[in-house]
N, C-alpha and C positions, 0 to 999 in steps of 0.2 A: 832811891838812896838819898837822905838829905846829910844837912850838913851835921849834925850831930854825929850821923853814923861814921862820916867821914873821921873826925874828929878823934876821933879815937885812937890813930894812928901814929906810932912815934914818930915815922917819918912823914916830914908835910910831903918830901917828895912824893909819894906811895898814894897819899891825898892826892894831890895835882894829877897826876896817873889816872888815876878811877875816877874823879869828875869828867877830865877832860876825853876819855873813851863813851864816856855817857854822853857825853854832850854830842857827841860825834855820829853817834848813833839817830840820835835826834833830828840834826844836822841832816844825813842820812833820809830819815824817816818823812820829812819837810818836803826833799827834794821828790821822794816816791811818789808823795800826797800829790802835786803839783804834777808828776808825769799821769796820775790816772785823772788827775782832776780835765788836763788838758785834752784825753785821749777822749774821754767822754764832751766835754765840750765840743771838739772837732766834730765828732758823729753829729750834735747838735745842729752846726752852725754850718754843716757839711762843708769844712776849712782842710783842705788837703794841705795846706803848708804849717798849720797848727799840728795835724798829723805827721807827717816830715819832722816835725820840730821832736815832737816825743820819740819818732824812733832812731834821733841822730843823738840825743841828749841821755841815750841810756847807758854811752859807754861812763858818762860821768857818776852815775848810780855803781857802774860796776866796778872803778873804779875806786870809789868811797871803799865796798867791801873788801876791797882787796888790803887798801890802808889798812884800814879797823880792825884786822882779821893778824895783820903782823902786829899792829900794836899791841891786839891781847896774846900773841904770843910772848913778845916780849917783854911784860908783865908776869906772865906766867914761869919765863926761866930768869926775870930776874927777883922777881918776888917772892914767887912759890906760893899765892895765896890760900889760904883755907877759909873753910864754914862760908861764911856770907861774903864774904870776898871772892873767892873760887866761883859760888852760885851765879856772883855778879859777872863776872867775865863771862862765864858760861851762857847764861842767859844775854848779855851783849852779841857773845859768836855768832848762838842759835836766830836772834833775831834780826844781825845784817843777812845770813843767809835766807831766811826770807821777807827781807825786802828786795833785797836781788831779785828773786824770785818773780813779786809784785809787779818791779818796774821792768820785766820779762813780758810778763801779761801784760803792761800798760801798753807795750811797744807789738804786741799781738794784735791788740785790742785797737791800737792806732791802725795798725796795716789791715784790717778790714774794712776800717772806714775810707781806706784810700779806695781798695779795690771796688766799692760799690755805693760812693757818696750818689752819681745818677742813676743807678740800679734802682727803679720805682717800684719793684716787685719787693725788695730787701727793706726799700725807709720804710714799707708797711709796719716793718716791726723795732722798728728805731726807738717806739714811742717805748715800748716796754723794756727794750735795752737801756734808754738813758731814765727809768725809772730803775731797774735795779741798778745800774749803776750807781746813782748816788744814794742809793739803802750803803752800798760795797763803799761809797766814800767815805760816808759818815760811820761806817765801823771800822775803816783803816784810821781817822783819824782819831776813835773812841780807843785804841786799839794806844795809838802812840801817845793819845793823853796818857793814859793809864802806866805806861811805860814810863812815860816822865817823871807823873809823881810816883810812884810805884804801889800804887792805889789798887790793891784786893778788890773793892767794891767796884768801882771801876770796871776793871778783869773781868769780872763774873759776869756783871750788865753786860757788856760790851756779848762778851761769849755767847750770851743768850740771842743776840741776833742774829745771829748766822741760820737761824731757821727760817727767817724770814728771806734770807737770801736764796736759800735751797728750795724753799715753797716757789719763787718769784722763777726761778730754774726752772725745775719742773713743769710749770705753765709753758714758758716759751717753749721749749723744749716740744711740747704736745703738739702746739700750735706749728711748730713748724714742719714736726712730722709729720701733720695733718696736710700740710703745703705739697709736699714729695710726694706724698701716696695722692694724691690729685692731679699731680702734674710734674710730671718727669723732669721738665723743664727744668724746674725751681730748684733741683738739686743741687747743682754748684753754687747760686748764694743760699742756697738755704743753711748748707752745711758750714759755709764759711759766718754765716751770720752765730750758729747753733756755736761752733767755734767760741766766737765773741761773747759768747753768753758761760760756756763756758771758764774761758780766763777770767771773766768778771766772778764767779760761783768760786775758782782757787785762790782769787783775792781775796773772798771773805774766809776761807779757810784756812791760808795766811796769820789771818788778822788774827784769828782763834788762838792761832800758836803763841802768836806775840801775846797774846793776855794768858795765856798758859804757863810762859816763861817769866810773866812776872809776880803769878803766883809762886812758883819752885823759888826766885828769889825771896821774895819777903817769909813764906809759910816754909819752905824748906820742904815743898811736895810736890812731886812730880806726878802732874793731873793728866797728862796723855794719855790717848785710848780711855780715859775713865768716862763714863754717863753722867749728864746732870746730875742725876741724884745723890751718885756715889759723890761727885765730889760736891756738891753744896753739903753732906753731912760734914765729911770729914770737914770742909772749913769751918763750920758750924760747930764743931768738935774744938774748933783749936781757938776760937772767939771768945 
């Protein structure tokens, strides 16, 4: 939303309202980037108190949503927005609830690497976790660019990685079932590592939503459940 669109409002209040929920979301969205940024680093630099750190710091993520989530109620009964207004809160709601979500899995994704930073069977595959991880970073941050400016093109790019993510899944995935059916052993890190590879894979599907919701705002279309195809026409249609 820029300022033009803002602008259009008789009330600056009403203005101030909708900037400053945005902003807050962002705000938000910073702080998530920073909890996976860190949980991945930990596994790195195998920093159990870097790990500590994200999973003490998520009441603050969960806290934000709770804010954010009364503000745009009280927007909503004091305002009553409609058309692009309404979409805008709406899509704010939808997208604190997953970052919630995000800094859930960042705090998952931490407490594995507590339970198995000397586990030498488990760093075997550390190499390929902090490789998708930072694919998962850099589309949660492609993800809140896109939200910022409210950038369609953005959206879409962004959307389109997440197969890289689910391909980069899949592998680990193989590779460590392949671990268990070899050695019974390995089953309790392997599962909790598969785990971690998981939350990293709902991050990126996260991220998807958030670029979904900022299509429904600007395009006024709600792209969930739809296929690439279906929906690069229909945008394609409305361009």
């Amino acid at each position: 939303m820029n300022k033009s669109d803002l602008g259009k409002h008789i009330s600056q209040q009403f203005n101030t309202e909708l900037e400053d929920v945005r902003n807050r979301v962002l705000t938000m969205g910073g702080l998530v980037e920073q909890q996976l940024t860190d949980a991945i680093k930990a596994l790195v630099e195998r920093d159990k108190s870097l790990s500590e750190s994200v999973i003490q710091n998520d009441y603050k993520v969960n806290q934000m949503e709770v804010a954010i989530d009364e503000e745009c109620t009280q927007i909503i009964a004091r305002r009553q927005p409609a058309a692009s207004d309404l979409r805008l809160v709406m899509a704010v709601i939808k997208t604190i609830t997953d970052l919630e979500r995000i800094g859930d899995e960042a705090e998952r994704f931490a407490k594995m690497t507590m339970q198995h930073t000397n586990e030498q069977a488990a760093s075997r595959h550390f190499g390929s976790i902090e490789t998708m991880g930072e694919l998962v970073r850099q589309m949660l941050h492609g993800a809140l660019d896109a939200f910022a400016r409210m950038d369609v093109d953005a959206a879409r790019k962004t959307w389109l990685e997440d197969k890289k993510i689910d391909k980069q899944y899949e592998s680990i995935t193989r590779e460590l079932i392949t671990y268990m059916m070899e050695d019974p052993r390995s089953i309790p890190w392997a599962l909790d590592v598969l785990w971690a590879a998981r939350a990293l894979e709902r991050i990126g599907d996260r991220s998807t939503n958030i670029c979904e919701y900022v299509i429904y705002f600007v395009k006024g279309k709600d792209v969930r459940h739809t296929s690439l195809e279906k929906m690069q026409n229909e945008l394609d249609q409305e361009d």
